[in-house]
N, C-alpha and C positions, 0 to 999 in steps of 0.2 A: 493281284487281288482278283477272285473270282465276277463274274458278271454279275450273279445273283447276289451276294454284297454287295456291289455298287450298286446296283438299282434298289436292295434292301436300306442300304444309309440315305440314298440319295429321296428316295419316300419318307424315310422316319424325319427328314429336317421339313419335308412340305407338309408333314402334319403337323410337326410343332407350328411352323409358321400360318397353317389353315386357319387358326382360329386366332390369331392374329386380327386388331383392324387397318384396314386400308389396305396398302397395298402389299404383297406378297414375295411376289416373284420376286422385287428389287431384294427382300433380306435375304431369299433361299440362294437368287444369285451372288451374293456378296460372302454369304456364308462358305457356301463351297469355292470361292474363287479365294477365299483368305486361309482356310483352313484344307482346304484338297491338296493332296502332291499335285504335278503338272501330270504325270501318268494318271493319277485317278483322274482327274479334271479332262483329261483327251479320253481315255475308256469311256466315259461317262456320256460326251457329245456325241461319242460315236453311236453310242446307246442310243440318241434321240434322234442324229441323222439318219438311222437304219428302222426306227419307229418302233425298236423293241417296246415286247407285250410286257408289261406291269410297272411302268412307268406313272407315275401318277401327274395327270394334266399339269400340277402347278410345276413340277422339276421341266417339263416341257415348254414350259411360257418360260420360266426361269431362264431355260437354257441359251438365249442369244444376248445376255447380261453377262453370262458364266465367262470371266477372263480369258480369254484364247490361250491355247498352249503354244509358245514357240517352237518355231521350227528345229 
């Protein structure tokens, strides 16, 4: 899967959950951690460990929630 798809899905679930109350990050990380392959869920971290551009803060806060992918 392209990078621009991942960071495009991975925005469109932190806007659903933006307007959300309370707290955030915990549903955006659950989300992707239930429903991501482990390959999307590793492309995805890596996306936030390297601070790529168009990331939207809340997948960022999200992402130390985000289930780890096994070795």
């Amino acid at each position: 899967m392209s990078e621009d798809r991942i960071i495009r899905m991975a925005n469109q679930i932190a806007a659903f959950f933006a307007v959300q109350p309370g707290d955030r990050a915990g549903p955006i990380a659950a989300h992707i951690s239930e429903n991501w392959s482990p390959p999307m869920r590793a492309a995805l971290l890596a996306h936030v460990a390297e601070n790529s551009p168009g990331l939207d803060p809340l997948v960022v806060e999200a992402a130390p929630k985000i289930r780890p992918v096994s070795a």
